[in-house]
C-alpha positions as CSV (number, residue, x, y, z in Angstrom):
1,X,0.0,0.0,0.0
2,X,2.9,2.5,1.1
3,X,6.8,2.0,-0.9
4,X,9.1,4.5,0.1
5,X,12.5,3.6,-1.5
6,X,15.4,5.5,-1.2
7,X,13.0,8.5,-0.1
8,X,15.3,12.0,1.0
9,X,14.6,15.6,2.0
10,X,17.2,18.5,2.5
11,X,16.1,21.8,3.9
12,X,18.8,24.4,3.3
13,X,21.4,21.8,2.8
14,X,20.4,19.9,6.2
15,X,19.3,16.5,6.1
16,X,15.4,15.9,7.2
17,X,15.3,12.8,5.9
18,X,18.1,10.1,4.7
19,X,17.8,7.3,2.0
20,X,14.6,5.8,3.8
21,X,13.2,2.8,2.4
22,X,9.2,1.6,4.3
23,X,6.7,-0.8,2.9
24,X,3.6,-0.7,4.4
25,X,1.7,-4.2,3.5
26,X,-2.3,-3.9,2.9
27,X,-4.0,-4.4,5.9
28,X,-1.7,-3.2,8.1
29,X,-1.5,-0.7,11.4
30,X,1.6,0.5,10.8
31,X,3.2,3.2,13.7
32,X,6.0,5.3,12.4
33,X,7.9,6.4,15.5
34,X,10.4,9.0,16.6
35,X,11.6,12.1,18.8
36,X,10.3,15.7,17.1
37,X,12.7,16.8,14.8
38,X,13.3,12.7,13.6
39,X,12.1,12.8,10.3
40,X,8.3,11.7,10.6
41,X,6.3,14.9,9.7
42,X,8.7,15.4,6.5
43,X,8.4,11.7,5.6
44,X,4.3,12.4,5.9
45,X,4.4,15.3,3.7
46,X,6.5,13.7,1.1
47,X,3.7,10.9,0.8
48,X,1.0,13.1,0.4
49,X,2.9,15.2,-2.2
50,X,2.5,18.4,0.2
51,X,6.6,18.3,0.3
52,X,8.8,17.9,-2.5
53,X,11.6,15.1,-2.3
54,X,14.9,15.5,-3.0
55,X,15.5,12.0,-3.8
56,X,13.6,8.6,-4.4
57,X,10.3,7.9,-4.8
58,X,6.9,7.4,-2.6
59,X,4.5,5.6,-4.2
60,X,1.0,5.0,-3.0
61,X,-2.0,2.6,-3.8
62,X,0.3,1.3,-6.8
63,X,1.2,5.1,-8.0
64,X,4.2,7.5,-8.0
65,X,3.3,10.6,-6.3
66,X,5.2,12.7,-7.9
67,X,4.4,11.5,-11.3
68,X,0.6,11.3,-10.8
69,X,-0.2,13.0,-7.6
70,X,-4.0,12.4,-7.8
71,X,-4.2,8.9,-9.1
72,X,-1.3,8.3,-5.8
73,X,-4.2,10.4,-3.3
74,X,-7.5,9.1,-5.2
75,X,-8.4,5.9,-2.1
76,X,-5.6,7.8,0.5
77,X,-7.4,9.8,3.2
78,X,-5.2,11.9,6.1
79,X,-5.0,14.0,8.9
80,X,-1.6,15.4,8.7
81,X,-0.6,18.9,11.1
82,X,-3.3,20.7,12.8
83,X,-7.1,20.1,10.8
84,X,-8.0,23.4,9.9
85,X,-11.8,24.7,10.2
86,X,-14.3,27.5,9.7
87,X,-15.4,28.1,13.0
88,X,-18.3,29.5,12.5
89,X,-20.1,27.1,10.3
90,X,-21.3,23.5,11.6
91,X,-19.5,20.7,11.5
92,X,-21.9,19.5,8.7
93,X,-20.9,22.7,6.1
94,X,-17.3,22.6,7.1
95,X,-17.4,18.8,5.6
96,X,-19.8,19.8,2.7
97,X,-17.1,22.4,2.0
98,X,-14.0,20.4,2.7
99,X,-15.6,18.1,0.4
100,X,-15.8,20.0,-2.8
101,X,-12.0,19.9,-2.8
102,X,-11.6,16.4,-3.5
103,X,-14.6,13.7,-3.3
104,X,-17.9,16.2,-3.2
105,X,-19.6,13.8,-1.2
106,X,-23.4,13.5,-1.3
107,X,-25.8,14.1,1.8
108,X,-25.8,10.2,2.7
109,X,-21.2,9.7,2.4
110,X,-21.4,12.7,5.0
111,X,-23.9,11.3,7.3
112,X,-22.1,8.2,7.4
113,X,-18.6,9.5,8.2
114,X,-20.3,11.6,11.2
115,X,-21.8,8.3,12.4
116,X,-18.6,6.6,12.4
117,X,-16.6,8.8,14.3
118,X,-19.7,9.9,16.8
119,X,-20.4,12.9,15.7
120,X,-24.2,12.1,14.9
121,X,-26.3,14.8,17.1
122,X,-23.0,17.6,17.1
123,X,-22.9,18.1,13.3
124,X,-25.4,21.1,13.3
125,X,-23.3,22.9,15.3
126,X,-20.9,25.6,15.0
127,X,-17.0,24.0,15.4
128,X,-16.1,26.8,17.6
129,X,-18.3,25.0,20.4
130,X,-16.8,21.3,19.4
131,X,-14.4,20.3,22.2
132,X,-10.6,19.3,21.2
133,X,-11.9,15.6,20.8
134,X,-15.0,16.1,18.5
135,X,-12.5,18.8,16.3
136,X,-10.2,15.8,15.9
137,X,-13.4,13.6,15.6
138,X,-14.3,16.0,12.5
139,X,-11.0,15.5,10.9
140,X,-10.7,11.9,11.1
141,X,-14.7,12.7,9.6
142,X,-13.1,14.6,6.4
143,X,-10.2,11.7,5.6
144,X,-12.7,9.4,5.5
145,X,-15.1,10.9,2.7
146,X,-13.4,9.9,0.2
147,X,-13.8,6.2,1.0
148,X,-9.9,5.5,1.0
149,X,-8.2,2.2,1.1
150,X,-5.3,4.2,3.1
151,X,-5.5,6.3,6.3
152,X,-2.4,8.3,7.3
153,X,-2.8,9.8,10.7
154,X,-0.3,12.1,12.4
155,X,-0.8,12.5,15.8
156,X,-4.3,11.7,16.0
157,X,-4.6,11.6,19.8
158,X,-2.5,14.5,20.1
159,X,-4.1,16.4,23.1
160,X,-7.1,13.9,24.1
161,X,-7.4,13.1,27.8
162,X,-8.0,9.1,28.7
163,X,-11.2,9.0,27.3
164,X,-10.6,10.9,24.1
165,X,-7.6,8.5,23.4
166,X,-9.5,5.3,24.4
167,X,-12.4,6.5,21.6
168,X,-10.1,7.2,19.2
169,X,-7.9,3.5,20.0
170,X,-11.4,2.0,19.4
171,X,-12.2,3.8,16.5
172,X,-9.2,3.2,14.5
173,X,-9.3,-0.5,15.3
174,X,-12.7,-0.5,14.3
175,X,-11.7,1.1,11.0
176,X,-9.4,-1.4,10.3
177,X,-11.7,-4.6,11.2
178,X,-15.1,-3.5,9.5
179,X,-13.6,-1.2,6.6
180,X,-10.4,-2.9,5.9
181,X,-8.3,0.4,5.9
182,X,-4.7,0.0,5.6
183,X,-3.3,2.4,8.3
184,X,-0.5,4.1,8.9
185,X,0.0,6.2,12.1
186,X,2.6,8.6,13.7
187,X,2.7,9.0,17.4
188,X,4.6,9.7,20.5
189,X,2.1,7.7,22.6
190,X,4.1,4.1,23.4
191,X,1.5,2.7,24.6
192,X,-1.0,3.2,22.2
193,X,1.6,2.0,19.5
194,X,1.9,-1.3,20.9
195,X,-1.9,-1.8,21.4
196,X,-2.7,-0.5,17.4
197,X,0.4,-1.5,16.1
198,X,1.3,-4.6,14.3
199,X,4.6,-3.4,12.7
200,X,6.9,-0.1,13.2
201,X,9.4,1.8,12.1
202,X,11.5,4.0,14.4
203,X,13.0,7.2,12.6
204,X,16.3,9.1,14.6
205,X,17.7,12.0,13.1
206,X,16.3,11.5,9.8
207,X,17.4,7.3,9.0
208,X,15.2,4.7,9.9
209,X,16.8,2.7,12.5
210,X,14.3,-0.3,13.3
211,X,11.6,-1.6,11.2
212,X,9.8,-4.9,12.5
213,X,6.9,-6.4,13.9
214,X,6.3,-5.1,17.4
215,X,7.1,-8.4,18.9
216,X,10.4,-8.6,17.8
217,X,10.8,-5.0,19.2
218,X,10.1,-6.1,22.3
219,X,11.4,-10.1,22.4
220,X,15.4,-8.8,22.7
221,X,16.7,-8.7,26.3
222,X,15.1,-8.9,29.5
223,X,13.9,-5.8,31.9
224,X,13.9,-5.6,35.4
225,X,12.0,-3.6,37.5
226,X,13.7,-1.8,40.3
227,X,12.9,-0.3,43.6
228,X,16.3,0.7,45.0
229,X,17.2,3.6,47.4
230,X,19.6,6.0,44.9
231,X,18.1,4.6,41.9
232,X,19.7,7.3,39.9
233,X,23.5,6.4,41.8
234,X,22.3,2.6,41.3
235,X,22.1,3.0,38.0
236,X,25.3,4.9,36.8
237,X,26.6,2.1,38.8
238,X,25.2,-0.5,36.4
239,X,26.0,1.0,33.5
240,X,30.1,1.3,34.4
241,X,29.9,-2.3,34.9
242,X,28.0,-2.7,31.6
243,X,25.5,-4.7,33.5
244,X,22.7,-2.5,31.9
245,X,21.9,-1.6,28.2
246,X,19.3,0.9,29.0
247,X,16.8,2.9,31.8
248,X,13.8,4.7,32.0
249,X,11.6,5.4,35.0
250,X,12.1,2.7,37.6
251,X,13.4,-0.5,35.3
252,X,16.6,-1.3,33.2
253,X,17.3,-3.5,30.6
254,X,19.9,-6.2,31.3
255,X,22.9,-5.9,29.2
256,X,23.1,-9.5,26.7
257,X,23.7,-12.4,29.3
258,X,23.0,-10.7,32.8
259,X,20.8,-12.0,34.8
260,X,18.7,-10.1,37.9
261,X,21.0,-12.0,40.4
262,X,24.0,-10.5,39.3
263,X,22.4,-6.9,38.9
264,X,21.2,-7.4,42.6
265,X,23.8,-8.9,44.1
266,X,26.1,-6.3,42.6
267,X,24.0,-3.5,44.0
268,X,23.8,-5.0,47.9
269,X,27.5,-5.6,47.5
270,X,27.9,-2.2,46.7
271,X,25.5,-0.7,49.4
272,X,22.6,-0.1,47.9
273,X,19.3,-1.0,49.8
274,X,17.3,-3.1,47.3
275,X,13.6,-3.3,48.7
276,X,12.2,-5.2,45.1
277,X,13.2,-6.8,42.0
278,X,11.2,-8.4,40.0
279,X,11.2,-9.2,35.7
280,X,8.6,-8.2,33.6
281,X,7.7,-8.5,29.7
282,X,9.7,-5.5,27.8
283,X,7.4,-3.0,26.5
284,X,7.2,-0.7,23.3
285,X,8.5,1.9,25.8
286,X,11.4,0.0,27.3
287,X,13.0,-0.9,23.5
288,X,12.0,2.6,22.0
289,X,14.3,4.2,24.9
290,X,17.2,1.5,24.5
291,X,17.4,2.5,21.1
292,X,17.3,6.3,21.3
293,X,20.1,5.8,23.6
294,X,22.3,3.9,21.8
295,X,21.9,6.1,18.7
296,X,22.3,8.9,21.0
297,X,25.6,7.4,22.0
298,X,26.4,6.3,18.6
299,X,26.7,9.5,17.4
300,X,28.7,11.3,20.4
């Protein structure tokens, strides 16, 4: 559905975006990942033909979009930046408007769209009174009115609280199941990744530097939960013994053929009270941060 080979961007002769190849396979909830500043937005723009490349190609749904921009973005629907509305029409002209641009969509596509993403009973009224949630609700509204075979979503829960995010979790999977949308999704929320997610890419500094299914990403090395007096001390301790690959929060991943005796007994021995250790499954979170780091490192 999605071929990026050998895609590149400079911007004023600095590097956004470096030789990236990315196959996104129909059917597919595919999360492209990364720090601000890694790439994804520019990688985004190039698919949808709003930023030039300066090498390679992106082709979408079988076309180059370079070469035939509106065959490429004929079944591909998005919500890329911040969804821009008139405030002060409904949320029903907005899409009768919005719609004229691309798919002008008859009376019974745009009652349909508002149903699936629960705006049903809202879409008489003026966007300025729509909450964050129903304005994203209204974007994710417009990308599907075209009836696309691809969704690319940039930060969709961007600024939801729990609820919002759970909605929009459920709604996405629900695309998927009942629609068969091929989806490709940028966020910086780990743990909704891993629960949408079936494969990833991770971008740093412009080059992809992991693509895989998300159980791969999370099958290499073990992590160990801490609860240690000094946890910061603890571990800089670890990590001049190289008994530790990686930290964040209260848990470390153990360095290729540690185990969580060693790391504890190491610790007592060196004074540290150690009041619980216990292993757990490696989450999204866990490898995301081991990589950054060692890229991090790679390039000091």
């Amino acid at each position: 559905m999605i071929d990026l080979l050998g895609l590149g961007k400079e911007f004023s002769g600095r590097t956004a975006v470096e030789n990236l190849d990315l196959r996104v396979r129909t059917g597919d909830i595919f999360g492209l990942l990364g720090h601000n500043g890694s790439g994804k937005s520019t990688s985004i723009g190039m698919m949808l033909g709003q930023v030039w490349p300066s090498r390679g190609k992106a082709i979408l749904c079988g076309h180059n979009v370079i070469q035939s921009r509106r065959n490429a973005l004929r079944e591909v629907g998005a919500i890329f930046e911040a969804p821009a509305f008139y405030d002060y029409l409904s949320g029903w002209r907005n899409l009768q408007i919005l719609s004229g641009y691309s798919s002008d969509s008859q009376p019974e596509r745009l009652k349909e769209v508002l149903d699936w993403v629960g705006l049903t009973g809202r879409e008489k009224h003026a966007v300025k009174t729509y909450s964050h949630g129903m304005r994203t609700r209204l974007a994710l509204a417009q990308a599907l009115l075209p009836k696309p075979r691809l969704l690319i979503l940039d930060e969709p829960s961007e600024g939801l609280d729990p609820e919002g995010i759970h909605e929009m979790r459920q709604t996405i999977l629900r695309l998927r199941k009942e629609l068969g949308l091929t989806i490709l999704l940028s966020s910086h929320l780990l743990t909704e990744v891993e629960q949408l997610c079936s494969r990833i890419a991770v971008l740093h500094q412009g080059r992809k530097v992991f693509d895989g299914t998300v159980s791969e990403a999370k099958s290499s090395q073990s992590c160990l939960e801490l609860r240690v007096d000094r946890f910061e001390d603890a571990v800089k301790k670890l990590y001049e013994l190289a008994l530790i690959a990686s930290h964040s929060n209260n848990a470390v991943i153990l360095a290729g053929g540690i185990g969580s005796d060693r790391v504890v007994k190491q610790l007592v021995q060196d004074g540290f009270a150690v009041h619980e250790a216990r292993m757990r499954e490696k989450t999204l979170e866990d490898f995301y941060m081991e990589l950054v780091q060692k890229q991090r490192q790679n390039s000091n």
